[in-house]
N, C-alpha and C positions, 0 to 999 in steps of 0.2 A: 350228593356226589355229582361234579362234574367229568364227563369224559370228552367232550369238544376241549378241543385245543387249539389257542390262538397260534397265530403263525411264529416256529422257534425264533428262538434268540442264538447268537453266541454268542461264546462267557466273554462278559464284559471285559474290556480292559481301558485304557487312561484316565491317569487322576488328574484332577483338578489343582492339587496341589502335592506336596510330599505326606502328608496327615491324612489324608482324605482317601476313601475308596474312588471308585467309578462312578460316574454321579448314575448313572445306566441302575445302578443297584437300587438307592434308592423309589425311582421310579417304577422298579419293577415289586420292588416288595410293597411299596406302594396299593399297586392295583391287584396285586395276588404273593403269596408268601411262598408257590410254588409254580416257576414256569418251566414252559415246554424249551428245551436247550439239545440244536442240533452239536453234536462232539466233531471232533476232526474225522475222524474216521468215518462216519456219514452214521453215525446212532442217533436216532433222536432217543431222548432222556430227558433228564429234567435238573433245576437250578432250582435249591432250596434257599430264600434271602428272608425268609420269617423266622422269628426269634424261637416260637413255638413251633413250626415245625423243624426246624434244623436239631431241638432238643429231643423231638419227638421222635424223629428218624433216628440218629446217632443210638439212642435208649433202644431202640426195637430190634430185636435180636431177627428178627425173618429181613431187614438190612443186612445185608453182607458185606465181610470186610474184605472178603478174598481176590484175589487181585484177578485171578482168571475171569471171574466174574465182570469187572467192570471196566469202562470205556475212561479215556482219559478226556480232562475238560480241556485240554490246552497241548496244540501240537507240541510233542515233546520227541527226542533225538531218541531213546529209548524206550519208546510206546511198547515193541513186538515183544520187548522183554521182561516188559512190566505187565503184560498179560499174561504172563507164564505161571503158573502154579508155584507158591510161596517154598522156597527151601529151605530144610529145618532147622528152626532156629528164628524164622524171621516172624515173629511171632504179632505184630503190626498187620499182616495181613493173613491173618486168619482167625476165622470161628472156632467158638466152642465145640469140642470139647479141646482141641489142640493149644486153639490161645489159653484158654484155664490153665492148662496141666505149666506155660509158661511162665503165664501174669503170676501164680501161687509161688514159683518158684524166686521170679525178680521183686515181688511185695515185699518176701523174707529177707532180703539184698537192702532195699530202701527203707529202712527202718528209722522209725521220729529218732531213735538215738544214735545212729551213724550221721543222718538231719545234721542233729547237735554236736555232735566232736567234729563237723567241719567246721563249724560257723566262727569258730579262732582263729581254724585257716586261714577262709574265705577272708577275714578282717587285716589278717599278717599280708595276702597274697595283693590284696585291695594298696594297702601301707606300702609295699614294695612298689606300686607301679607306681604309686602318686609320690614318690619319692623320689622315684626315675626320671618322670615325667616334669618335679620341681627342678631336680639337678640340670637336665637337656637345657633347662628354658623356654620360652614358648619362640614362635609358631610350635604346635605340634598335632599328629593327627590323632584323634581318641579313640578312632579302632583301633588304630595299630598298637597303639600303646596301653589300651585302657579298657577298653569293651570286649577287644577280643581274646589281650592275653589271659583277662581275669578269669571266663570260662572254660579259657581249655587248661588253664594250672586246678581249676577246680575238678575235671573232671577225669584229668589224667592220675589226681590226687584218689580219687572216687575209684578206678577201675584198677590203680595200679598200672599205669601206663607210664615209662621215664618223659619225661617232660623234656630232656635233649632231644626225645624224637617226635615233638610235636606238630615240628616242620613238614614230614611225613604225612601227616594225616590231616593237615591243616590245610596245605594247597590241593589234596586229592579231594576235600571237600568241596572246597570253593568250586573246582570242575563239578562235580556231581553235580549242586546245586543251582549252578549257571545254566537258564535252560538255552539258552545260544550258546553253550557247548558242541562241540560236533559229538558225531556217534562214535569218533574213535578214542575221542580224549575221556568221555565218558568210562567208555570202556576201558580203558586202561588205567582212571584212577579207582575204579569198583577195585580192579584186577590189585594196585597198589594198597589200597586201606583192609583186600580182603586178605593178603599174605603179608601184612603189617598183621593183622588180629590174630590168626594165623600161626604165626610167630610168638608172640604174644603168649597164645593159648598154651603153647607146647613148653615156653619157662614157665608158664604158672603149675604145672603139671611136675615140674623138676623140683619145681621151690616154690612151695604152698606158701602162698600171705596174705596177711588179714584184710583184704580191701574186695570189693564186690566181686569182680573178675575172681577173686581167690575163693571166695564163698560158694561161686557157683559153683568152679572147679571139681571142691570141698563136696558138694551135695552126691557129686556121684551120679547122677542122673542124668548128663548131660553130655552128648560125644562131640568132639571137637569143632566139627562141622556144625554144631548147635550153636557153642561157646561162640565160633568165629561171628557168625550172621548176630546172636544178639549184641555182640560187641561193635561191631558195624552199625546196627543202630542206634546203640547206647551212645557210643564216639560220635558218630557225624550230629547225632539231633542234639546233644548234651552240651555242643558249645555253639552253634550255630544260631538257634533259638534265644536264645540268653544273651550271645555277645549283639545281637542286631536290635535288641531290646532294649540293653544299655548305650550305644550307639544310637538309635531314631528316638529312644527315650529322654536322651540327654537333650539332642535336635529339638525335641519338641519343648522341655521345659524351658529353655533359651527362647525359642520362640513366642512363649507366655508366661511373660515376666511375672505376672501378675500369681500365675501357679504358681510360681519359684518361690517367691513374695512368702507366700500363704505358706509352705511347707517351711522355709527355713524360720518363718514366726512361729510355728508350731511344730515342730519335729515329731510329734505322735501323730502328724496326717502322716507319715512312710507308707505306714501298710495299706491304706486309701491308693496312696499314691502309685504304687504299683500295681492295684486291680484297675485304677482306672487308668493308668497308661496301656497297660496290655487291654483291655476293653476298647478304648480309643485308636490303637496303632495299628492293632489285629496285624503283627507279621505274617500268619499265616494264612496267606490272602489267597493261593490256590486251594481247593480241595479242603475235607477229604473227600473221600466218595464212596458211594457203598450201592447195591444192586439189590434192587428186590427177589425175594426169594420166592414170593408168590405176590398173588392182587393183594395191593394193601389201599388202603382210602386214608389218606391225611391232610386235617384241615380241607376237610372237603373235594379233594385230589383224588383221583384212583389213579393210583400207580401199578402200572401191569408188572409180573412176574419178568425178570429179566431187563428193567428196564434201569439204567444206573443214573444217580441223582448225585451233581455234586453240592455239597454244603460251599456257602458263603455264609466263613468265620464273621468277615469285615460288616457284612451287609446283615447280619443278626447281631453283632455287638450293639448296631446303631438304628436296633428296632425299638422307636419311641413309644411301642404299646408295653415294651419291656423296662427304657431306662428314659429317665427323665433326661428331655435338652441334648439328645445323643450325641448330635453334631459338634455340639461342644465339648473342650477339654477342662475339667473342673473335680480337681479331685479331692474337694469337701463333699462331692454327694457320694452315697455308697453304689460302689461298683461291681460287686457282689453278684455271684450270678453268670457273669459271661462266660462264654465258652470257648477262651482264646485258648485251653488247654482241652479241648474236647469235652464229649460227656456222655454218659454211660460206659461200656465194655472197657472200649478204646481208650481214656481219659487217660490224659500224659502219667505217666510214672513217675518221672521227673520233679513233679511241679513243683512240690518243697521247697526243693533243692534251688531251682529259679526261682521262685520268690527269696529265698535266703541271702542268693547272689546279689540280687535286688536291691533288697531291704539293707544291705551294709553299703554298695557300692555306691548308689546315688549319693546318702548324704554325705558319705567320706570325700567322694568328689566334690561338690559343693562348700564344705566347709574348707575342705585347703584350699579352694581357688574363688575366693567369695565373689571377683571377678570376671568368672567363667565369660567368655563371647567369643560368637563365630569369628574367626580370622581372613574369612572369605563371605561375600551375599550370600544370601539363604538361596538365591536360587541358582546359584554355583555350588553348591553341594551334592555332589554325585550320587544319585540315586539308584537302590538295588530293582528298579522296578521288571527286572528281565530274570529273576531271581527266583526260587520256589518258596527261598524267606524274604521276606521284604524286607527292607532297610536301608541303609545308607553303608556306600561303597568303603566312604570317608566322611571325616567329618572333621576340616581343621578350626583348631581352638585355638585361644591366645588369654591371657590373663594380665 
Protein backbone atom coordinates (compact mmCIF):
# COMPACT_ATOMS: atom_id res chain seq x y z
CA UNK A 1 0.00 0.00 0.00
CA UNK A 2 1.26 3.30 -1.00
CA UNK A 3 0.17 6.60 0.80
CA UNK A 4 2.89 9.24 -0.51
CA UNK A 5 1.68 11.13 -3.26
CA UNK A 6 3.41 12.54 -6.23
CA UNK A 7 2.61 16.01 -6.98
CA UNK A 8 -1.51 16.20 -8.48
CA UNK A 9 -2.21 16.39 -11.84
CA UNK A 10 -5.17 18.09 -13.54
CA UNK A 11 -7.54 16.15 -15.62
CA UNK A 12 -5.93 16.09 -18.76
CA UNK A 13 -7.12 17.58 -21.67
CA UNK A 14 -5.87 18.05 -25.66
CA UNK A 15 -5.87 15.49 -28.26
CA UNK A 16 -3.47 14.78 -30.56
CA UNK A 17 -5.78 13.99 -32.98
CA UNK A 18 -9.76 13.67 -33.22
CA UNK A 19 -9.42 9.42 -32.35
CA UNK A 20 -7.10 9.87 -29.83
CA UNK A 21 -7.33 10.70 -25.85
CA UNK A 22 -4.77 13.08 -24.11
CA UNK A 23 -1.62 11.81 -24.78
CA UNK A 24 -1.11 13.01 -20.66
CA UNK A 25 -3.26 9.61 -20.24
CA UNK A 26 -1.17 7.38 -21.48
CA UNK A 27 1.80 8.56 -19.56
CA UNK A 28 0.11 8.65 -16.51
CA UNK A 29 -1.40 5.21 -16.54
CA UNK A 30 1.77 4.26 -17.59
CA UNK A 31 3.67 5.03 -14.43
CA UNK A 32 0.67 4.25 -11.92
CA UNK A 33 -3.16 3.21 -12.84
CA UNK A 34 -4.08 5.59 -10.08
CA UNK A 35 -3.14 9.36 -9.66
CA UNK A 36 -3.23 12.09 -7.25
CA UNK A 37 -5.77 14.73 -9.28
CA UNK A 38 -6.27 18.25 -7.93
CA UNK A 39 -10.44 19.15 -8.94
CA UNK A 40 -11.53 22.74 -9.81
CA UNK A 41 -12.83 23.28 -6.61
CA UNK A 42 -9.33 22.82 -4.79
CA UNK A 43 -10.28 18.72 -3.74
CA UNK A 44 -7.34 16.86 -4.15
CA UNK A 45 -8.70 13.28 -5.32
CA UNK A 46 -7.69 10.99 -7.66
CA UNK A 47 -7.66 9.98 -11.58
CA UNK A 48 -8.26 6.32 -12.27
CA UNK A 49 -6.44 5.60 -16.09
CA UNK A 50 -5.85 1.48 -15.36
CA UNK A 51 -8.01 -0.87 -16.96
CA UNK A 52 -8.17 -2.84 -13.70
CA UNK A 53 -8.72 -0.44 -11.44
CA UNK A 54 -11.35 1.70 -13.11
CA UNK A 55 -13.31 -2.00 -13.13
CA UNK A 56 -12.47 -2.40 -9.79
CA UNK A 57 -13.65 0.99 -8.49
CA UNK A 58 -16.90 1.17 -10.67
CA UNK A 59 -17.82 -2.79 -9.18
CA UNK A 60 -17.20 -1.61 -5.37
CA UNK A 61 -20.18 -0.62 -3.84
CA UNK A 62 -18.35 1.50 -0.57
CA UNK A 63 -17.57 3.79 -4.29
CA UNK A 64 -20.32 6.12 -4.19
CA UNK A 65 -22.53 7.33 -6.89
CA UNK A 66 -24.01 10.12 -5.07
CA UNK A 67 -23.58 13.26 -6.33
CA UNK A 68 -23.35 15.22 -2.84
CA UNK A 69 -20.70 13.06 -2.37
CA UNK A 70 -18.19 14.03 -5.10
CA UNK A 71 -16.10 16.76 -6.69
CA UNK A 72 -16.36 17.48 -10.35
CA UNK A 73 -13.10 16.81 -12.64
CA UNK A 74 -13.58 19.66 -15.02
CA UNK A 75 -14.90 23.32 -14.32
CA UNK A 76 -18.36 23.08 -15.05
CA UNK A 77 -21.31 26.14 -15.25
CA UNK A 78 -23.25 23.91 -12.91
CA UNK A 79 -20.96 22.50 -10.33
CA UNK A 80 -23.13 24.09 -6.98
CA UNK A 81 -26.06 22.18 -8.36
CA UNK A 82 -24.58 19.01 -9.25
CA UNK A 83 -23.39 18.69 -5.63
CA UNK A 84 -26.86 18.77 -4.52
CA UNK A 85 -28.65 15.60 -3.25
CA UNK A 86 -30.13 13.43 -6.19
CA UNK A 87 -34.05 14.12 -6.79
CA UNK A 88 -36.32 11.42 -7.09
CA UNK A 89 -36.16 9.65 -9.80
CA UNK A 90 -32.67 10.48 -10.73
CA UNK A 91 -31.69 7.28 -10.05
CA UNK A 92 -27.71 7.62 -11.93
CA UNK A 93 -26.84 9.19 -8.83
CA UNK A 94 -27.66 7.17 -6.25
CA UNK A 95 -26.83 4.06 -4.11
CA UNK A 96 -28.52 1.08 -3.03
CA UNK A 97 -30.96 0.70 -1.59
CA UNK A 98 -32.65 3.70 -3.70
CA UNK A 99 -30.99 2.99 -7.07
CA UNK A 100 -32.14 -0.89 -6.77
CA UNK A 101 -35.61 -0.20 -5.87
CA UNK A 102 -35.19 2.02 -9.66
CA UNK A 103 -32.76 -0.20 -11.84
CA UNK A 104 -35.53 -3.44 -10.83
CA UNK A 105 -38.13 -1.26 -11.99
CA UNK A 106 -36.34 0.21 -15.68
CA UNK A 107 -34.65 -3.62 -16.13
CA UNK A 108 -38.52 -4.72 -16.47
CA UNK A 109 -38.94 -1.50 -19.10
CA UNK A 110 -35.61 -2.80 -21.27
CA UNK A 111 -36.55 -6.10 -22.07
CA UNK A 112 -34.42 -8.47 -24.95
CA UNK A 113 -38.00 -8.54 -26.46
CA UNK A 114 -39.01 -4.89 -26.67
CA UNK A 115 -34.63 -5.23 -27.87
CA UNK A 116 -36.45 -7.08 -30.72
CA UNK A 117 -39.77 -5.45 -31.85
CA UNK A 118 -37.52 -2.22 -32.36
CA UNK A 119 -34.95 -3.68 -34.44
CA UNK A 120 -37.71 -3.39 -37.86
CA UNK A 121 -37.94 -0.05 -36.76
CA UNK A 122 -34.74 0.95 -36.11
CA UNK A 123 -34.02 -0.63 -40.01
CA UNK A 124 -37.42 1.27 -41.60
CA UNK A 125 -36.15 4.52 -39.51
CA UNK A 126 -32.23 3.88 -40.82
CA UNK A 127 -34.11 3.38 -44.78
CA UNK A 128 -36.04 6.73 -44.37
CA UNK A 129 -32.98 8.76 -43.77
CA UNK A 130 -30.80 7.27 -46.30
CA UNK A 131 -33.45 7.72 -48.73
CA UNK A 132 -33.66 11.48 -47.60
CA UNK A 133 -30.37 11.84 -47.70
CA UNK A 134 -30.03 9.91 -51.58
CA UNK A 135 -32.93 12.21 -52.77
CA UNK A 136 -31.17 15.83 -51.25
CA UNK A 137 -27.97 14.82 -53.15
CA UNK A 138 -24.66 15.14 -51.69
CA UNK A 139 -22.79 17.57 -50.04
CA UNK A 140 -24.56 16.70 -46.88
CA UNK A 141 -24.01 16.79 -43.14
CA UNK A 142 -24.39 13.01 -41.49
CA UNK A 143 -25.49 14.39 -38.08
CA UNK A 144 -27.93 16.26 -39.24
CA UNK A 145 -29.31 14.01 -41.34
CA UNK A 146 -28.14 10.57 -40.36
CA UNK A 147 -26.57 10.12 -36.79
CA UNK A 148 -28.59 12.15 -35.03
CA UNK A 149 -32.17 11.79 -36.46
CA UNK A 150 -31.69 8.01 -36.23
CA UNK A 151 -31.47 8.02 -32.30
CA UNK A 152 -33.89 10.33 -31.28
CA UNK A 153 -36.77 8.55 -33.88
CA UNK A 154 -35.58 5.52 -31.85
CA UNK A 155 -35.90 6.64 -28.73
CA UNK A 156 -38.98 8.84 -28.87
CA UNK A 157 -40.29 5.50 -30.42
CA UNK A 158 -38.92 3.80 -27.08
CA UNK A 159 -40.45 6.18 -24.47
CA UNK A 160 -43.48 7.20 -26.37
CA UNK A 161 -42.38 10.65 -26.96
CA UNK A 162 -44.28 12.56 -30.57
CA UNK A 163 -41.32 12.79 -32.52
CA UNK A 164 -42.90 16.49 -33.87
CA UNK A 165 -41.58 17.50 -30.68
CA UNK A 166 -38.19 16.30 -30.90
CA UNK A 167 -36.92 19.84 -31.66
CA UNK A 168 -37.81 20.55 -28.02
CA UNK A 169 -35.71 18.33 -26.36
CA UNK A 170 -32.97 17.98 -29.02
CA UNK A 171 -31.62 21.78 -28.77
CA UNK A 172 -32.18 21.83 -24.80
CA UNK A 173 -29.78 18.90 -24.93
CA UNK A 174 -27.18 20.11 -26.88
CA UNK A 175 -27.10 23.16 -24.17
CA UNK A 176 -26.97 20.76 -21.17
CA UNK A 177 -24.15 18.97 -22.79
CA UNK A 178 -22.10 21.96 -24.16
CA UNK A 179 -19.85 22.55 -21.17
CA UNK A 180 -19.09 26.29 -22.48
CA UNK A 181 -22.75 26.74 -21.97
CA UNK A 182 -23.31 29.54 -19.59
CA UNK A 183 -25.11 29.06 -16.22
CA UNK A 184 -28.22 30.61 -17.42
CA UNK A 185 -28.89 28.80 -20.66
CA UNK A 186 -28.13 25.66 -18.82
CA UNK A 187 -30.70 26.38 -16.63
CA UNK A 188 -33.19 27.19 -18.59
CA UNK A 189 -32.91 24.10 -20.83
CA UNK A 190 -32.90 21.56 -17.55
CA UNK A 191 -36.14 24.03 -16.81
CA UNK A 192 -37.43 23.24 -20.79
CA UNK A 193 -36.62 19.19 -21.09
CA UNK A 194 -37.77 19.09 -17.30
CA UNK A 195 -41.64 20.50 -18.17
CA UNK A 196 -41.33 18.79 -21.59
CA UNK A 197 -41.23 15.28 -19.51
CA UNK A 198 -43.46 16.78 -17.22
CA UNK A 199 -46.04 17.11 -19.79
CA UNK A 200 -45.34 14.13 -21.16
CA UNK A 201 -45.78 12.33 -17.73
CA UNK A 202 -49.36 13.80 -17.22
CA UNK A 203 -50.82 12.49 -21.08
CA UNK A 204 -49.31 9.20 -20.27
CA UNK A 205 -51.35 9.20 -17.04
CA UNK A 206 -54.69 10.22 -19.27
CA UNK A 207 -53.90 7.71 -22.05
CA UNK A 208 -51.94 4.54 -20.82
CA UNK A 209 -49.58 3.01 -23.86
CA UNK A 210 -47.74 0.47 -24.39
CA UNK A 211 -44.03 1.96 -24.65
CA UNK A 212 -41.69 2.29 -21.50
CA UNK A 213 -42.80 5.74 -20.28
CA UNK A 214 -46.35 3.92 -20.36
CA UNK A 215 -45.11 0.71 -18.41
CA UNK A 216 -43.60 2.68 -15.85
CA UNK A 217 -46.70 4.87 -15.57
CA UNK A 218 -48.57 1.20 -15.46
CA UNK A 219 -46.36 -0.11 -12.36
CA UNK A 220 -48.03 2.25 -10.06
CA UNK A 221 -45.03 2.95 -8.06
CA UNK A 222 -43.74 5.76 -9.28
CA UNK A 223 -45.00 9.71 -8.71
CA UNK A 224 -44.67 12.08 -11.22
CA UNK A 225 -41.73 13.84 -9.97
CA UNK A 226 -39.98 10.12 -10.33
CA UNK A 227 -41.40 9.61 -13.87
CA UNK A 228 -40.15 13.31 -14.89
CA UNK A 229 -36.22 12.92 -13.66
CA UNK A 230 -36.09 9.26 -15.19
CA UNK A 231 -37.30 10.43 -18.32
CA UNK A 232 -34.86 13.33 -18.42
CA UNK A 233 -32.29 10.90 -18.28
CA UNK A 234 -33.60 8.17 -20.44
CA UNK A 235 -34.20 11.26 -23.20
CA UNK A 236 -30.96 13.23 -23.04
CA UNK A 237 -28.57 10.02 -22.67
CA UNK A 238 -30.69 7.79 -25.17
CA UNK A 239 -29.74 9.89 -28.17
CA UNK A 240 -26.83 11.67 -27.54
CA UNK A 241 -24.63 8.67 -26.77
CA UNK A 242 -25.59 6.87 -30.00
CA UNK A 243 -25.94 9.59 -32.45
CA UNK A 244 -22.10 10.89 -31.58
CA UNK A 245 -21.18 7.25 -32.15
CA UNK A 246 -22.61 6.99 -35.35
CA UNK A 247 -21.14 10.35 -36.32
CA UNK A 248 -17.18 9.95 -34.91
CA UNK A 249 -17.87 6.29 -35.91
CA UNK A 250 -18.47 6.85 -39.41
CA UNK A 251 -15.35 9.70 -39.13
CA UNK A 252 -13.19 7.14 -38.08
CA UNK A 253 -14.03 4.13 -40.56
CA UNK A 254 -13.52 6.79 -43.54
CA UNK A 255 -10.47 7.62 -42.02
CA UNK A 256 -9.29 3.68 -42.10
CA UNK A 257 -10.04 2.50 -45.28
CA UNK A 258 -8.41 -0.46 -44.64
CA UNK A 259 -11.25 -1.15 -41.59
CA UNK A 260 -13.99 -0.20 -44.00
CA UNK A 261 -12.10 -2.63 -46.56
CA UNK A 262 -12.26 -5.69 -43.92
CA UNK A 263 -16.06 -5.18 -42.71
CA UNK A 264 -17.66 -4.64 -46.03
CA UNK A 265 -15.62 -8.13 -47.29
CA UNK A 266 -16.96 -9.68 -44.29
CA UNK A 267 -20.29 -8.28 -43.03
CA UNK A 268 -20.21 -10.74 -39.91
CA UNK A 269 -17.20 -8.45 -38.52
CA UNK A 270 -20.56 -5.64 -37.46
CA UNK A 271 -20.77 -6.90 -34.02
CA UNK A 272 -16.71 -6.65 -33.72
CA UNK A 273 -17.11 -3.54 -35.22
CA UNK A 274 -19.13 -1.85 -32.86
CA UNK A 275 -17.23 -2.95 -29.63
CA UNK A 276 -14.21 -2.06 -31.00
CA UNK A 277 -15.35 1.48 -32.18
CA UNK A 278 -16.80 2.23 -28.94
CA UNK A 279 -13.58 0.75 -27.30
CA UNK A 280 -11.43 2.88 -29.62
CA UNK A 281 -13.62 6.46 -29.58
CA UNK A 282 -14.70 6.12 -25.79
CA UNK A 283 -17.23 9.33 -26.18
CA UNK A 284 -17.48 9.27 -22.81
CA UNK A 285 -14.29 11.03 -22.13
CA UNK A 286 -15.24 12.91 -18.93
CA UNK A 287 -16.11 11.05 -15.69
CA UNK A 288 -17.76 9.19 -14.12
CA UNK A 289 -16.85 9.72 -10.70
CA UNK A 290 -17.64 8.23 -7.58
CA UNK A 291 -16.32 8.90 -3.57
CA UNK A 292 -15.06 6.67 -1.20
CA UNK A 293 -17.14 5.71 1.51
CA UNK A 294 -14.51 4.82 3.73
CA UNK A 295 -10.32 3.86 3.37
CA UNK A 296 -10.23 1.58 0.60
CA UNK A 297 -6.69 0.35 -0.98
CA UNK A 298 -6.69 -0.32 -4.93
CA UNK A 299 -4.02 -1.67 -6.96
CA UNK A 300 -2.04 -0.66 -4.28
CA UNK A 301 -3.51 2.91 -3.75
CA UNK A 302 -5.23 3.74 -0.41
CA UNK A 303 -7.94 5.89 -1.06
CA UNK A 304 -9.15 7.91 2.06
CA UNK A 305 -12.76 8.02 2.99
CA UNK A 306 -14.32 11.10 1.24
CA UNK A 307 -11.81 11.26 -1.28
CA UNK A 308 -13.60 11.21 -5.08
CA UNK A 309 -11.84 9.61 -8.08
CA UNK A 310 -12.84 10.31 -11.43
CA UNK A 311 -12.53 7.21 -13.99
CA UNK A 312 -10.92 7.70 -17.37
CA UNK A 313 -13.33 5.68 -19.85
CA UNK A 314 -10.80 6.67 -22.84
CA UNK A 315 -7.57 6.01 -20.86
CA UNK A 316 -8.78 2.22 -19.62
CA UNK A 317 -10.23 1.39 -23.13
CA UNK A 318 -6.48 1.71 -24.24
CA UNK A 319 -4.81 -0.09 -21.39
CA UNK A 320 -2.50 -2.52 -23.26
CA UNK A 321 -2.25 -4.98 -20.15
CA UNK A 322 -6.00 -5.25 -21.05
CA UNK A 323 -6.37 -5.08 -25.09
CA UNK A 324 -3.95 -5.98 -27.70
CA UNK A 325 -2.25 -2.77 -30.00
CA UNK A 326 -4.79 -0.37 -28.12
CA UNK A 327 -3.84 2.58 -29.92
CA UNK A 328 -4.94 1.14 -32.82
CA UNK A 329 -8.24 0.79 -34.57
CA UNK A 330 -8.71 -2.81 -35.87
CA UNK A 331 -11.72 -4.48 -35.55
CA UNK A 332 -10.77 -8.16 -36.43
CA UNK A 333 -9.33 -8.41 -32.74
CA UNK A 334 -12.05 -8.87 -30.04
CA UNK A 335 -13.00 -5.99 -28.22
CA UNK A 336 -14.99 -7.36 -25.62
CA UNK A 337 -14.51 -6.21 -22.18
CA UNK A 338 -14.53 -2.39 -22.41
CA UNK A 339 -16.22 -0.25 -20.33
CA UNK A 340 -17.34 2.39 -22.72
CA UNK A 341 -20.90 1.62 -21.17
CA UNK A 342 -19.74 1.28 -17.51
CA UNK A 343 -19.49 -1.55 -15.24
CA UNK A 344 -20.91 -2.87 -12.23
CA UNK A 345 -24.12 -1.12 -10.42
CA UNK A 346 -24.11 1.72 -12.74
CA UNK A 347 -23.72 -0.03 -16.24
CA UNK A 348 -25.73 1.81 -19.02
CA UNK A 349 -29.23 0.33 -19.30
CA UNK A 350 -29.33 1.28 -22.63
CA UNK A 351 -26.70 -0.67 -24.10
CA UNK A 352 -28.76 -3.16 -26.19
CA UNK A 353 -30.51 -0.84 -27.50
CA UNK A 354 -26.98 1.07 -28.94
CA UNK A 355 -25.57 -1.66 -30.14
CA UNK A 356 -28.87 -2.49 -32.09
CA UNK A 357 -28.68 1.12 -33.50
CA UNK A 358 -25.33 0.22 -34.48
CA UNK A 359 -25.32 -2.85 -35.68
CA UNK A 360 -28.17 -1.91 -38.52
CA UNK A 361 -26.95 1.66 -39.16
CA UNK A 362 -23.31 1.48 -39.98
CA UNK A 363 -23.71 -1.11 -42.70
CA UNK A 364 -27.07 0.29 -44.36
CA UNK A 365 -24.95 3.43 -44.50
CA UNK A 366 -22.20 1.86 -46.27
CA UNK A 367 -23.83 -0.18 -48.52
CA UNK A 368 -26.11 2.68 -50.19
CA UNK A 369 -23.14 4.90 -50.53
CA UNK A 370 -20.35 2.41 -51.27
CA UNK A 371 -18.66 5.91 -52.08
CA UNK A 372 -18.85 7.32 -48.73
CA UNK A 373 -15.94 10.40 -48.34
CA UNK A 374 -15.45 13.45 -46.33
CA UNK A 375 -16.52 16.54 -48.39
CA UNK A 376 -14.31 18.68 -46.31
CA UNK A 377 -10.30 17.73 -44.80
CA UNK A 378 -10.28 15.65 -41.84
CA UNK A 379 -8.95 18.27 -40.05
CA UNK A 380 -11.89 20.79 -40.97
CA UNK A 381 -14.18 18.61 -39.32
CA UNK A 382 -15.58 20.39 -36.26
CA UNK A 383 -14.90 18.68 -33.24
CA UNK A 384 -17.30 18.16 -29.97
CA UNK A 385 -14.11 18.29 -27.86
CA UNK A 386 -15.85 21.08 -25.37
CA UNK A 387 -18.67 18.52 -25.00
CA UNK A 388 -19.48 16.09 -22.05
CA UNK A 389 -20.03 13.53 -25.11
CA UNK A 390 -17.27 13.61 -27.43
CA UNK A 391 -17.79 13.75 -30.98
CA UNK A 392 -18.01 15.58 -34.05
CA UNK A 393 -20.25 18.79 -34.24
CA UNK A 394 -20.64 17.77 -38.06
CA UNK A 395 -19.47 15.86 -40.25
CA UNK A 396 -19.92 16.73 -44.11
CA UNK A 397 -20.04 13.71 -46.59
CA UNK A 398 -20.31 13.49 -50.33
CA UNK A 399 -20.68 10.32 -52.32
Amino acid sequence: MTESRPEPITFPTGRPGPFDPPEQLRSLREERPITPMTYPDGHVGWLATGFSAVRSILADPRFSARRELLHIPIAHPLAQEMRSPAEPGQFARMDPPEHTRYRRLLTAQFTVRRMKQLEPRVREITEERLAAMEKAGPPQDLVREFALPIPSLVICELLGVPYAEREEFQHATAVLVNLESSTEDMRAAFTTISGFLSGLVTRKRAEPADDLLGGLVASGELTDEELTNIGIILLTAGHETTANMLGLGTFALLRHPEQLTALRTDPSLIDNTVEELMRYLSVIHVGPVRSALEDIEVEGTLIRAGDSVAISIPAANRDPSRFADPEHLDITNPAGGHVSFGHGLHQCLGQQLARVEMRIAFPMLFDRFPGLRLAVPADEVPIRDAMAVYGVHALPISW
